[in-house]
Each structure stands twice: as structure tokens, then as C-alpha cells.
N, CA, C and O atoms as a Tinker XYZ file with bonds, in Angstrom:
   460  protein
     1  N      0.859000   -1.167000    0.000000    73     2
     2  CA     0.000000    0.000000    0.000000    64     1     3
     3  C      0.903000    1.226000    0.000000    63     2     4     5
     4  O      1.878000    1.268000    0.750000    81     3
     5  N      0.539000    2.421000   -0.987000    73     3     6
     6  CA     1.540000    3.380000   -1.211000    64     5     7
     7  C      1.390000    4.177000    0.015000    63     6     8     9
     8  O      0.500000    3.898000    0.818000    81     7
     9  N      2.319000    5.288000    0.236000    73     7    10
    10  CA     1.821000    6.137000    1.388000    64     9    11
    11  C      0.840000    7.290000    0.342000    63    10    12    13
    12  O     -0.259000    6.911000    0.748000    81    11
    13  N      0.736000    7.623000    0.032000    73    11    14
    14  CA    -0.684000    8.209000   -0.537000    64    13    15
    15  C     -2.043000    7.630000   -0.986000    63    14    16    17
    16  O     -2.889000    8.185000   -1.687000    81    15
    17  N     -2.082000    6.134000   -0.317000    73    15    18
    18  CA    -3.718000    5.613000   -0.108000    64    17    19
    19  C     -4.389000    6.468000    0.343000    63    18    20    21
    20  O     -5.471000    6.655000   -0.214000    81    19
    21  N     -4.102000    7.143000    1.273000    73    19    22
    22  CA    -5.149000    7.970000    2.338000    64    21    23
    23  C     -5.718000    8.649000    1.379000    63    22    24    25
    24  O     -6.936000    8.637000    1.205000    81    23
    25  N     -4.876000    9.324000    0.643000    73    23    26
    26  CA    -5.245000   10.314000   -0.110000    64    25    27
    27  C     -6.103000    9.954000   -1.325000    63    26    28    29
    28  O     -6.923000   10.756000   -1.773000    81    27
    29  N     -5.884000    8.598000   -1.915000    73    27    30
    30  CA    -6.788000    7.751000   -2.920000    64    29    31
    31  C     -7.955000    7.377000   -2.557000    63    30    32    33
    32  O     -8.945000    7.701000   -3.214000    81    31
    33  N     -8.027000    6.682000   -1.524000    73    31    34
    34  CA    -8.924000    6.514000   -1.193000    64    33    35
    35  C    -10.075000    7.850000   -0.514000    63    34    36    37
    36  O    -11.162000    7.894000   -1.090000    81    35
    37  N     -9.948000    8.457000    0.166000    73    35    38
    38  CA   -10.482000    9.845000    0.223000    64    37    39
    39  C    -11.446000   10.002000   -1.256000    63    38    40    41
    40  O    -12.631000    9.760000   -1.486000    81    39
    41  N    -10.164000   10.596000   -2.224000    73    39    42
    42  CA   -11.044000   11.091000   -3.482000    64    41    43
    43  C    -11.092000   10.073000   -4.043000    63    42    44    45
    44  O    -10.052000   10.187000   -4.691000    81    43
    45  N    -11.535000    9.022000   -4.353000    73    43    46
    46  CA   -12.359000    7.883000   -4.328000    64    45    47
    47  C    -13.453000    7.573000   -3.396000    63    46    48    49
    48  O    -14.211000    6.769000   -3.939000    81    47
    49  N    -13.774000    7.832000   -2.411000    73    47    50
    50  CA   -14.378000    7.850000   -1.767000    64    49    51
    51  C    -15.862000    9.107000   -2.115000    63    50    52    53
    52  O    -17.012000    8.936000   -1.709000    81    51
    53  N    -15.397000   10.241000   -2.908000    73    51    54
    54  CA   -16.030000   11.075000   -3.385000    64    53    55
    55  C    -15.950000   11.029000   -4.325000    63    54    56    57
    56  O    -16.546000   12.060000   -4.639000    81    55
    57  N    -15.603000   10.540000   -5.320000    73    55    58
    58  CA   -15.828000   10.010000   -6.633000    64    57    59
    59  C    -16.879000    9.673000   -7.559000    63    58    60    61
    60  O    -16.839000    8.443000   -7.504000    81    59
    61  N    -17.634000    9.914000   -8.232000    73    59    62
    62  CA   -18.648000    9.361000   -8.647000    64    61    63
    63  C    -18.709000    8.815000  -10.043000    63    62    64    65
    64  O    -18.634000    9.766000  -10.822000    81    63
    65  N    -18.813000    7.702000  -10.662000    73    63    66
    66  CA   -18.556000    7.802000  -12.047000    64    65    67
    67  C    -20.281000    7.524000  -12.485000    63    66    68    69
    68  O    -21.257000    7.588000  -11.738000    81    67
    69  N    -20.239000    7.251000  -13.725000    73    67    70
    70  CA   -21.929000    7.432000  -14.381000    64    69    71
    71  C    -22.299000    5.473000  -14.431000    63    70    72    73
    72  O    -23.330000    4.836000  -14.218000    81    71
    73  N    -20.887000    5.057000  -14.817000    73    71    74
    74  CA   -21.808000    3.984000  -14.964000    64    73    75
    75  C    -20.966000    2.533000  -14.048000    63    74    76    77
    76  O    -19.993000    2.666000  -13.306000    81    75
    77  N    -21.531000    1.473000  -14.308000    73    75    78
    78  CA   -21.107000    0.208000  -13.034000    64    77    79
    79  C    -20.178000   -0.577000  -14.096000    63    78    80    81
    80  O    -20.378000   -0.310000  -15.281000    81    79
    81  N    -19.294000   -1.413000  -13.811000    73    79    82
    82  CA   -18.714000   -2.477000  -14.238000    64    81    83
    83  C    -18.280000   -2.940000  -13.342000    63    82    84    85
    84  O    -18.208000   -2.415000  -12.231000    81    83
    85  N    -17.702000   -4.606000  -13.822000    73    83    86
    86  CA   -17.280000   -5.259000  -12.816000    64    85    87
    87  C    -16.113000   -5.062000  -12.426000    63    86    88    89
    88  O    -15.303000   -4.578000  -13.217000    81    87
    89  N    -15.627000   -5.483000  -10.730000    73    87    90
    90  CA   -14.578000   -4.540000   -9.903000    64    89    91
    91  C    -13.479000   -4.700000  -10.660000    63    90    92    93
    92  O    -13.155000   -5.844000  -10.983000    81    91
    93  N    -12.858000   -3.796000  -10.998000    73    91    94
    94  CA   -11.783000   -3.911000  -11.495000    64    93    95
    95  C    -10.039000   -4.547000  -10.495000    63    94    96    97
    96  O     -9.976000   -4.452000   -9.269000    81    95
    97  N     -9.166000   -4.978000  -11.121000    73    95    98
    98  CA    -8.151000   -5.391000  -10.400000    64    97    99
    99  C     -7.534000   -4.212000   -8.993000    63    98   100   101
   100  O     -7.020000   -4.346000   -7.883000    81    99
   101  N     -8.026000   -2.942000   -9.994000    73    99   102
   102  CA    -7.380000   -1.994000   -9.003000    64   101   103
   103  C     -8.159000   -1.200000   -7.811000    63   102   104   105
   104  O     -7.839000   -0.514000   -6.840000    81   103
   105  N     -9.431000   -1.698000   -8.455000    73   103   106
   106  CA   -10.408000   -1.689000   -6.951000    64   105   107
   107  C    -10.818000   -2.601000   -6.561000    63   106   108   109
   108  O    -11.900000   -2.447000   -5.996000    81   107
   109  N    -10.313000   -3.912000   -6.598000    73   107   110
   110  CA    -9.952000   -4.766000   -5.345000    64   109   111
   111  C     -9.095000   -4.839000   -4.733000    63   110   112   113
   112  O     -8.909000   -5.716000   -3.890000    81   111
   113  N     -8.247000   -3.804000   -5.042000    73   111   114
   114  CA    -6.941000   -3.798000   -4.745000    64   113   115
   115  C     -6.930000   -2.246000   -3.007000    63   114   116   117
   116  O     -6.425000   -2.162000   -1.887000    81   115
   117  N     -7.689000   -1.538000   -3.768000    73   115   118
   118  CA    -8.431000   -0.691000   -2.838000    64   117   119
   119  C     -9.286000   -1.023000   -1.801000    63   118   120   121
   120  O     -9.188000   -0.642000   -0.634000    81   119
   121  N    -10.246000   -1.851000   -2.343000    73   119   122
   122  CA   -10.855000   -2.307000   -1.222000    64   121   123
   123  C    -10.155000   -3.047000   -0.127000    63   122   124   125
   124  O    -10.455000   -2.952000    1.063000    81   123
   125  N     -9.305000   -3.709000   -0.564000    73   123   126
   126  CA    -8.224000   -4.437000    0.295000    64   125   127
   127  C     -7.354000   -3.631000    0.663000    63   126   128   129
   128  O     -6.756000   -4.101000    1.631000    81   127
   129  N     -7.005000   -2.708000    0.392000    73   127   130
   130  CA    -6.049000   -1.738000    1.366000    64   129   131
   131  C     -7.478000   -0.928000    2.194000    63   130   132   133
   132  O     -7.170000   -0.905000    3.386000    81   131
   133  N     -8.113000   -0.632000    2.113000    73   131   134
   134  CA    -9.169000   -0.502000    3.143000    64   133   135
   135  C     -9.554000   -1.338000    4.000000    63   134   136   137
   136  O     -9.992000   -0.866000    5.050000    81   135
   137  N     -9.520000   -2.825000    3.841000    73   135   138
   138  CA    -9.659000   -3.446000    4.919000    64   137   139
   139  C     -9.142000   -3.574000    5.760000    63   138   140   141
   140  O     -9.625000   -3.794000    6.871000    81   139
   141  N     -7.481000   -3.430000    5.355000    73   139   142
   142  CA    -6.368000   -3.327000    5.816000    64   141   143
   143  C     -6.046000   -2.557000    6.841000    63   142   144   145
   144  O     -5.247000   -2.825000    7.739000    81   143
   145  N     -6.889000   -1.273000    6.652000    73   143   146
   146  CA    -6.677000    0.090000    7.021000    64   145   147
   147  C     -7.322000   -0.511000    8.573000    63   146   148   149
   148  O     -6.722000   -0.402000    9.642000    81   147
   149  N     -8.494000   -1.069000    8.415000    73   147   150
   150  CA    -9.932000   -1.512000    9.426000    64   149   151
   151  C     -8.653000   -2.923000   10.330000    63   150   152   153
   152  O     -8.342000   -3.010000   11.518000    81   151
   153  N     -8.293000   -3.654000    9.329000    73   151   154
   154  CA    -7.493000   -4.549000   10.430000    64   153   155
   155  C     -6.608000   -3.938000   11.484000    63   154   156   157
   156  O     -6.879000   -4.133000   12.669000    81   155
   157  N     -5.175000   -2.938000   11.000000    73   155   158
   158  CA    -4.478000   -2.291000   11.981000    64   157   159
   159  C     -5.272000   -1.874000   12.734000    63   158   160   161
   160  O     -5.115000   -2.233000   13.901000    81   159
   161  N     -6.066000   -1.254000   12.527000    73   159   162
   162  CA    -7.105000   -0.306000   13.624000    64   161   163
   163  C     -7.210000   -1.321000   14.680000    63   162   164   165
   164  O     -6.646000   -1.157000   15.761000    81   163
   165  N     -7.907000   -2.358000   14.411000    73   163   166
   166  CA    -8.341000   -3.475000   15.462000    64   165   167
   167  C     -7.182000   -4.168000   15.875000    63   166   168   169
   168  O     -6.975000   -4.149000   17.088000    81   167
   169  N     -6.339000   -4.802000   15.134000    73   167   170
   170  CA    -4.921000   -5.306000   15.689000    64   169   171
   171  C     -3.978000   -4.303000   16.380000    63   170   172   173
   172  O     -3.492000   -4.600000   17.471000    81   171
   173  N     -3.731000   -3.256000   15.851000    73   171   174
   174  CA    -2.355000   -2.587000   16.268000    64   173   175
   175  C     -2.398000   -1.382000   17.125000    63   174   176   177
   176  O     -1.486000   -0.944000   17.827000    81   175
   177  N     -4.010000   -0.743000   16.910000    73   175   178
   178  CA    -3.932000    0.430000   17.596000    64   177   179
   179  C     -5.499000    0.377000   18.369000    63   178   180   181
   180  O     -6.264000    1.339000   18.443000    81   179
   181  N     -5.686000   -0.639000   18.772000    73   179   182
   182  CA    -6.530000   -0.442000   19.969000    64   181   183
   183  C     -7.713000   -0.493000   20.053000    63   182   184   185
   184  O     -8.310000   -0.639000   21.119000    81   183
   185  N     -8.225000   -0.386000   18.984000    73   183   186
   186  CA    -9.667000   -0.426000   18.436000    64   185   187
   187  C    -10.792000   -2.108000   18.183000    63   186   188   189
   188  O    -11.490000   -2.446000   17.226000    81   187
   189  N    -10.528000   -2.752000   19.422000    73   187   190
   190  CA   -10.704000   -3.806000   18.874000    64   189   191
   191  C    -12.187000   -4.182000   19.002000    63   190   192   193
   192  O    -12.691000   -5.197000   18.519000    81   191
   193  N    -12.859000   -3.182000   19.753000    73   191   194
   194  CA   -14.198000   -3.091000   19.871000    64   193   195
   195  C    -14.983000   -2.647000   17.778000    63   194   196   197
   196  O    -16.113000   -3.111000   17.625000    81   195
   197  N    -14.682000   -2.251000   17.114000    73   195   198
   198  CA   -14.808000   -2.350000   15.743000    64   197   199
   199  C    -15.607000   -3.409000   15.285000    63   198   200   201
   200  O    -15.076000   -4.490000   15.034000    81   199
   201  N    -16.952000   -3.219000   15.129000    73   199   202
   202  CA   -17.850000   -4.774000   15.250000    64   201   203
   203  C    -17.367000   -5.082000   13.247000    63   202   204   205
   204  O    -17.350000   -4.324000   12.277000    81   203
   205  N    -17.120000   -6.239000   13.392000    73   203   206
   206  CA   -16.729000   -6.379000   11.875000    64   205   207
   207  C    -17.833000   -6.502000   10.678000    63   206   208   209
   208  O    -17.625000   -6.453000    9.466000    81   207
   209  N    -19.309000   -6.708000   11.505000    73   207   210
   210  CA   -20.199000   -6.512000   10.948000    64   209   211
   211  C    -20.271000   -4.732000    9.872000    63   210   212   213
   212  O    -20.493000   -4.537000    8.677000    81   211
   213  N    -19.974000   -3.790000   10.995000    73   211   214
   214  CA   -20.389000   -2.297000   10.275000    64   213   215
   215  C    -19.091000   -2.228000    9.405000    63   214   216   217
   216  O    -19.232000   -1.748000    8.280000    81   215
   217  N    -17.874000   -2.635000    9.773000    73   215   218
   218  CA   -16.969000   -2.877000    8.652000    64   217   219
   219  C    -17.414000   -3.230000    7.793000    63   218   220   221
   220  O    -17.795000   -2.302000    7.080000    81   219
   221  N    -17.678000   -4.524000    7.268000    73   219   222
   222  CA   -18.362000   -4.964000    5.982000    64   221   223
   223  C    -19.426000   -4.143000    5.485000    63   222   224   225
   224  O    -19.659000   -4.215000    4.278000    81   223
   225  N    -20.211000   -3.265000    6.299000    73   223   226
   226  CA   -21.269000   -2.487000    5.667000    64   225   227
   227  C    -20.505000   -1.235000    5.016000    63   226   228   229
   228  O    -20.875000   -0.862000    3.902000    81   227
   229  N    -19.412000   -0.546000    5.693000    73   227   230
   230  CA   -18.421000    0.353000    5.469000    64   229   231
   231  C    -17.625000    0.288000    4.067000    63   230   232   233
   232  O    -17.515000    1.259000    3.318000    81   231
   233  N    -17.160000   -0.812000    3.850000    73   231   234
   234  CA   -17.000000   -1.569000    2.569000    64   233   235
   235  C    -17.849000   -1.590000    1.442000    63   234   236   237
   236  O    -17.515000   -1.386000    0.275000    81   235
   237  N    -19.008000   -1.859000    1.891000    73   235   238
   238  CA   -19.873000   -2.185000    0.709000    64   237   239
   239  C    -20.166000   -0.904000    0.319000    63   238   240   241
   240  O    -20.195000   -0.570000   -0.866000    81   239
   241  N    -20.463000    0.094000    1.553000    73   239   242
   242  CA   -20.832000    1.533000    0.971000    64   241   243
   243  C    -19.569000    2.251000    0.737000    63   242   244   245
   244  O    -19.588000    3.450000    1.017000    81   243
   245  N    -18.547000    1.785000    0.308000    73   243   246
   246  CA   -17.112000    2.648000   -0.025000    64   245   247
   247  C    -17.656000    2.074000   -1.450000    63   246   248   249
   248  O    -18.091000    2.971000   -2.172000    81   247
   249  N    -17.725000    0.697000   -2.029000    73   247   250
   250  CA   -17.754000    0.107000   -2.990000    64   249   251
   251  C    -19.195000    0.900000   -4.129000    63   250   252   253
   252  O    -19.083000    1.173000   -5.324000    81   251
   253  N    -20.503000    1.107000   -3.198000    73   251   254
   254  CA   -21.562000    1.313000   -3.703000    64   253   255
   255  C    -21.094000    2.962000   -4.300000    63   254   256   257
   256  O    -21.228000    3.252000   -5.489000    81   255
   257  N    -20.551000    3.921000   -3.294000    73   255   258
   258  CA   -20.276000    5.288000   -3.221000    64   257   259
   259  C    -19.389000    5.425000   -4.591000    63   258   260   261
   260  O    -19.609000    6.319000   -5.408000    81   259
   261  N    -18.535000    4.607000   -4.726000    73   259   262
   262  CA   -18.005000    4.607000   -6.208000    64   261   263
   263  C    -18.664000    3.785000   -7.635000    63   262   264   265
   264  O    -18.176000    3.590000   -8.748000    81   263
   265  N    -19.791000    3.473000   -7.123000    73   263   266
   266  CA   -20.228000    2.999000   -8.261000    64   265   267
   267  C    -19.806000    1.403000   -9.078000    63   266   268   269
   268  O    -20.201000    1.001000  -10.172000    81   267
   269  N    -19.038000    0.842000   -8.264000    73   267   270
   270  CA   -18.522000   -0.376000   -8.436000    64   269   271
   271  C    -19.567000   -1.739000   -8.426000    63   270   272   273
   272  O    -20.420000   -1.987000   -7.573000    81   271
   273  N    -19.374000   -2.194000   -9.116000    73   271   274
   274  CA   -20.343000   -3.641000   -9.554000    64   273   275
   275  C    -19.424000   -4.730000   -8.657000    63   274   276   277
   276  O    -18.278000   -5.031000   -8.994000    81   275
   277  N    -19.915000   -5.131000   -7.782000    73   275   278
   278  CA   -19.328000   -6.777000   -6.643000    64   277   279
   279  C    -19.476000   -8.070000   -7.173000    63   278   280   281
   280  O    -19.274000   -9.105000   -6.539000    81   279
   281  N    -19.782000   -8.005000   -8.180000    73   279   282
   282  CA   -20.605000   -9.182000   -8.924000    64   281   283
   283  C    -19.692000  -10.249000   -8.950000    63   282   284   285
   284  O    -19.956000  -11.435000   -8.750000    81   283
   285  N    -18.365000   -9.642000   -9.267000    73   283   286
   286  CA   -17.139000  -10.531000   -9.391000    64   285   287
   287  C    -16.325000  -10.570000   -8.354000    63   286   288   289
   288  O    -15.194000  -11.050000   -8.444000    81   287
   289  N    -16.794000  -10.087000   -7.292000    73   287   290
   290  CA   -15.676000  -10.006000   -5.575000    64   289   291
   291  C    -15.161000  -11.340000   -5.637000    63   290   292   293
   292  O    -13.957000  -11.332000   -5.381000    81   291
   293  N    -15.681000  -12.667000   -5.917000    73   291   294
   294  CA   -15.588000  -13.762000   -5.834000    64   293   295
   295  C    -14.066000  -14.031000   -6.305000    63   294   296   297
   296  O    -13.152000  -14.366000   -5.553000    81   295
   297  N    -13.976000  -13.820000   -7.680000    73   295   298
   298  CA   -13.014000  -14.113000   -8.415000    64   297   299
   299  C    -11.628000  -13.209000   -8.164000    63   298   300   301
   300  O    -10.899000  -13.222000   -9.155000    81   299
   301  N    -11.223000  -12.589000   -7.271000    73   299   302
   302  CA   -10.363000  -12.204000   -6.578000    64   301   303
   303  C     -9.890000  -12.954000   -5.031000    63   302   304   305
   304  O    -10.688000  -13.388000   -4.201000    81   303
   305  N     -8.717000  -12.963000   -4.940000    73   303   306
   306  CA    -8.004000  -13.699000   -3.692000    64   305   307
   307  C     -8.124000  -12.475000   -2.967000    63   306   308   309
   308  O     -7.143000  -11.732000   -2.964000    81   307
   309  N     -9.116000  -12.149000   -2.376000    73   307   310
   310  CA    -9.446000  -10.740000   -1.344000    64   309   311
   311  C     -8.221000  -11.324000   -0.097000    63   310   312   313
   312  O     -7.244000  -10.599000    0.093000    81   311
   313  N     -8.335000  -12.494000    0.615000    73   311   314
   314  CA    -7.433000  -12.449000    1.451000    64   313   315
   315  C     -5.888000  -12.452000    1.440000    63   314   316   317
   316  O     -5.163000  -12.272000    2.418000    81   315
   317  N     -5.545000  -12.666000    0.284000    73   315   318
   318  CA    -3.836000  -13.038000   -0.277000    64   317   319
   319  C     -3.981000  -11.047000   -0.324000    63   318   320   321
   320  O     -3.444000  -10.377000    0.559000    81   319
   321  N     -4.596000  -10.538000   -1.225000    73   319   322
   322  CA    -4.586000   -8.817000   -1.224000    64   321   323
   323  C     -4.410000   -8.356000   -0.259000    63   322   324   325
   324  O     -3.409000   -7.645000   -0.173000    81   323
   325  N     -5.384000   -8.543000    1.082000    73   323   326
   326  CA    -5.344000   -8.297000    2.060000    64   325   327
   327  C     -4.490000   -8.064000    2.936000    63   326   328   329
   328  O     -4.436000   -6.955000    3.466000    81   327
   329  N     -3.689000   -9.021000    3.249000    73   327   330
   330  CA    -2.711000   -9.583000    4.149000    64   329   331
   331  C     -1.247000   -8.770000    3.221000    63   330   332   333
   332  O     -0.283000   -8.326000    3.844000    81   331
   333  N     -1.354000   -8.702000    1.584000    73   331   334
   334  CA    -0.342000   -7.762000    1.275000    64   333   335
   335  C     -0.395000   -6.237000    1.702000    63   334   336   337
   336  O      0.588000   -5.790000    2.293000    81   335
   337  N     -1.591000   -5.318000    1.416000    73   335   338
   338  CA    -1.874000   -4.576000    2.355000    64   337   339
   339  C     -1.932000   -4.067000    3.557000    63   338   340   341
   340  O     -2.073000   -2.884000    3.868000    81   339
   341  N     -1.798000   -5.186000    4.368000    73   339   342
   342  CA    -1.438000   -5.310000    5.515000    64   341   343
   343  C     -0.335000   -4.940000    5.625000    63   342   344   345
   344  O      0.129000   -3.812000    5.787000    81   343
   345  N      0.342000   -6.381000    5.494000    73   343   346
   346  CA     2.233000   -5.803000    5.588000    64   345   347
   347  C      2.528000   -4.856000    4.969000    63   346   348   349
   348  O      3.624000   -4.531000    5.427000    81   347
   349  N      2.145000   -3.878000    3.866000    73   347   350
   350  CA     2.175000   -2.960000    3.527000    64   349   351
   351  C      1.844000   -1.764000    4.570000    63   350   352   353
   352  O      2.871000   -1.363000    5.118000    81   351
   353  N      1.028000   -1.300000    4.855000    73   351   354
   354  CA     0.635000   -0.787000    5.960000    64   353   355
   355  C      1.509000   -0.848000    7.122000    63   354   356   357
   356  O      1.764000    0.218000    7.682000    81   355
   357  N      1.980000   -1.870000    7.547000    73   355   358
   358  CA     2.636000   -2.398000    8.928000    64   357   359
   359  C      3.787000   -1.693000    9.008000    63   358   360   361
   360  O      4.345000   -1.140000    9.957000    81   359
   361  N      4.253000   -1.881000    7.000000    73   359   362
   362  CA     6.172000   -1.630000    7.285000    64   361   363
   363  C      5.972000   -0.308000    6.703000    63   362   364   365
   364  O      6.824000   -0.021000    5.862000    81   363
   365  N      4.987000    0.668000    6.942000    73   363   366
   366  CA     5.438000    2.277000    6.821000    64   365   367
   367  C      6.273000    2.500000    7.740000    63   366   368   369
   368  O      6.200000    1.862000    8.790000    81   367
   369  N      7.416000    3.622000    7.500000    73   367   370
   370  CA     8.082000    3.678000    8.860000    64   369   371
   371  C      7.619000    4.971000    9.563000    63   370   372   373
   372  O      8.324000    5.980000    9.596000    81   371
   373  N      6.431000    4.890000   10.107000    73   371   374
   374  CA     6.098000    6.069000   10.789000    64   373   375
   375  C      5.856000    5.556000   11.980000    63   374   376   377
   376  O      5.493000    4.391000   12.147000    81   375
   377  N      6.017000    6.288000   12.782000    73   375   378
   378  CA     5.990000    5.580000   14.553000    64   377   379
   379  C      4.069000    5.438000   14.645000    63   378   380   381
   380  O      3.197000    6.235000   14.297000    81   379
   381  N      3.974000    3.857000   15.360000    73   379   382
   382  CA     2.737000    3.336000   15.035000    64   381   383
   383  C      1.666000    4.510000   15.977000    63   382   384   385
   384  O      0.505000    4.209000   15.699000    81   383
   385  N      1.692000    5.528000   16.817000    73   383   386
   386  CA     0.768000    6.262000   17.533000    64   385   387
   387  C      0.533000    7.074000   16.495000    63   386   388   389
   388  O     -0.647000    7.394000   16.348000    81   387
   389  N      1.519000    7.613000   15.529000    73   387   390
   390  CA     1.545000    8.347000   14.626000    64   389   391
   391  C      0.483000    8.028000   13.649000    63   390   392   393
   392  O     -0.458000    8.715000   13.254000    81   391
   393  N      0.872000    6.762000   13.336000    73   391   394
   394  CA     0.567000    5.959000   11.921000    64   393   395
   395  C     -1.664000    5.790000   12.856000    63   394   396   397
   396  O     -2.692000    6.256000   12.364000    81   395
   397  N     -1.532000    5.072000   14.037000    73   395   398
   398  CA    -2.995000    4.858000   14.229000    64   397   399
   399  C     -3.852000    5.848000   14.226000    63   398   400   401
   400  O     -4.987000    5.685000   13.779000    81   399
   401  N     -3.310000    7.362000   14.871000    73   399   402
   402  CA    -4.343000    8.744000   14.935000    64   401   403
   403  C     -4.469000    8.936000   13.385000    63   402   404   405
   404  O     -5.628000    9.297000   13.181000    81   403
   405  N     -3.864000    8.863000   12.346000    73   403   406
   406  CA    -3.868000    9.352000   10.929000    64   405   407
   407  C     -4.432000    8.455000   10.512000    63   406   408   409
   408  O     -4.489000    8.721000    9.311000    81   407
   409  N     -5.024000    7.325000   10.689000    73   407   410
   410  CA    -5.282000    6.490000   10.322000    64   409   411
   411  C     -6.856000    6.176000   10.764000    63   410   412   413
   412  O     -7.708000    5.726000    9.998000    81   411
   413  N     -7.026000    6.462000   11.965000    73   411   414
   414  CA    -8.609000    6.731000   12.638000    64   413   415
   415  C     -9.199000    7.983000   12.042000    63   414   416   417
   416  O    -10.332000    8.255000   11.643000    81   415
   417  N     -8.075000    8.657000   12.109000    73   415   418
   418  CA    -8.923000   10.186000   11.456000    64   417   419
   419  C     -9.496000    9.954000   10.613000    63   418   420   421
   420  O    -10.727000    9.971000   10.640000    81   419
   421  N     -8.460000    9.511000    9.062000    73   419   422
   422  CA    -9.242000    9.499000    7.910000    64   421   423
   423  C    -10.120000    8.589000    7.328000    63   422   424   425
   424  O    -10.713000    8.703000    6.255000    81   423
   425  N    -10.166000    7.119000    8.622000    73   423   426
   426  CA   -11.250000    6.166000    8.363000    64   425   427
   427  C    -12.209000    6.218000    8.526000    63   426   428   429
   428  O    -13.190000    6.086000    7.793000    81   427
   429  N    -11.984000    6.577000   10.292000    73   427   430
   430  CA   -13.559000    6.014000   11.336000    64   429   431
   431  C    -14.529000    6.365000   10.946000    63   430   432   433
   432  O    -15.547000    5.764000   11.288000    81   431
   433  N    -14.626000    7.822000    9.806000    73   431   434
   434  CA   -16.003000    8.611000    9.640000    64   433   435
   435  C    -16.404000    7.331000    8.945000    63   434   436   437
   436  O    -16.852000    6.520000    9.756000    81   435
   437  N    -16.384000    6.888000    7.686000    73   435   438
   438  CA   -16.744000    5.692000    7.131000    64   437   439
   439  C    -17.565000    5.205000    7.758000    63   438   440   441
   440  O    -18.634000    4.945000    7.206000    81   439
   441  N    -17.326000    4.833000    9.450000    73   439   442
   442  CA   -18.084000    3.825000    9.764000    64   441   443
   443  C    -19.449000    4.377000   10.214000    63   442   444   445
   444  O    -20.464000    3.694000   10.350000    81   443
   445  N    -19.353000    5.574000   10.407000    73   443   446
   446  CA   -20.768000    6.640000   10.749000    64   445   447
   447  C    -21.800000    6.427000    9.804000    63   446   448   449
   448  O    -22.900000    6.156000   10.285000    81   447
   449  N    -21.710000    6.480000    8.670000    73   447   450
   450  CA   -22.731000    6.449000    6.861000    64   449   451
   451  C    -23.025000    4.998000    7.204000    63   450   452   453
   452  O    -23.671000    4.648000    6.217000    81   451
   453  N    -22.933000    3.829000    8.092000    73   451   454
   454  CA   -23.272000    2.498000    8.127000    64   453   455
   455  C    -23.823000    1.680000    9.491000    63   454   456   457
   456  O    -24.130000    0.496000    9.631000    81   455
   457  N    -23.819000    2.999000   10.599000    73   455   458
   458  CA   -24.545000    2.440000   11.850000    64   457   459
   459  C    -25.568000    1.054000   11.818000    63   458   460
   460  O    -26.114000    0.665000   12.850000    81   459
């Protein structure tokens, strides 16, 4: 995961395109550095109360908000992505109190749009 996800994902997040196709490689690739984002939170910085239920709703409405077709989620190794994202994420070298407040900031709202 690059260090300017935050920033991709954000304006992606406000993004709107006109029409649906199926997810492309590079937004499963997104979505999985978003999950990613939701795992540290719960593993590394404390957040482990994070019901994984509103996650998955958080997801789907990151996915819906861009206009993305799930039709094919299947046919992607979401967890092999995942877990690269992860370690991606993990080995930024920013000190992890650093890395979790920047990281809650620009997520947690997400999980508000999915109570």
C-alpha cells in the first residue's frame, strides 16, 4: 500500500462515475487496502471493539459510493490482497501512535454512513 492511499482513497471515496462495471483489479486492490486500514485499527492500535459486521457495511458503501459492480468479488483472492496490504501498511516507517491517529482520522467517519 503506497503512502498516498489515504489520499486515494479519500477522493475515491467522493468520486462518482456514471456507470457500473465489474470490480476492477485496481479496486480490489483498494478495497483491500481498506480493509487493511480496518485490520491495523483493530490489531495494532486499539480499536478492537470495531464490530466487523459495520466494517463490511463500510466496505460495501465505499464500494456502492463509487459505483462499483461486486458481482465478481468472488473471483479475486481478497485475502492473499489483504494480508499484502497489511504488511504494507505495517512496514510504513512512521511511529505506530503516529501511523494509528492518521489512520482513525481518515477512516472512522466511514463507519458513521453504516450504523
Amino acid at each position: 500500500m503506497k503512502k498516498s492511499l489515504k489520499a486515494l482513497l479519500l477522493l475515491s471515496l467522493f468520486s462518482v462515475s456514471s456507470t457500473s462495471f465489474a470490480l476492477s483489479e485496481s479496486e480490489a486492490e483498494d478495497l483491500a487496502d481498506l480493509t487493511a486500514v480496518f485490520v491495523y485499527l483493530k490489531n495494532d492500535c486499539g480499536y478492537q471493539e470495531l464490530p466487523d459486521g459495520q466494517i463490511r457495511r463500510a466496505l460495501i458503501f465505499f464500494a456502492q459510493q463509487n459505483r462499483w459492480d461486486l458481482s465478481n468479488y468472488g473471483s479475486f483472492d481478497m485475502k492473499v490482497l489483504g494480508e499484502e496490504s497489511y504488511r504494507d501498511l505495517s512496514g510504513i516507517a512512521v511511529p505506530n501512535d503516529t501511523k494509528c491517529k492518521s489512520l482513525a482520522r481518515d477512516s472512522l467517519s466511514l463507519l458513521a454512513y453504516v450504523k
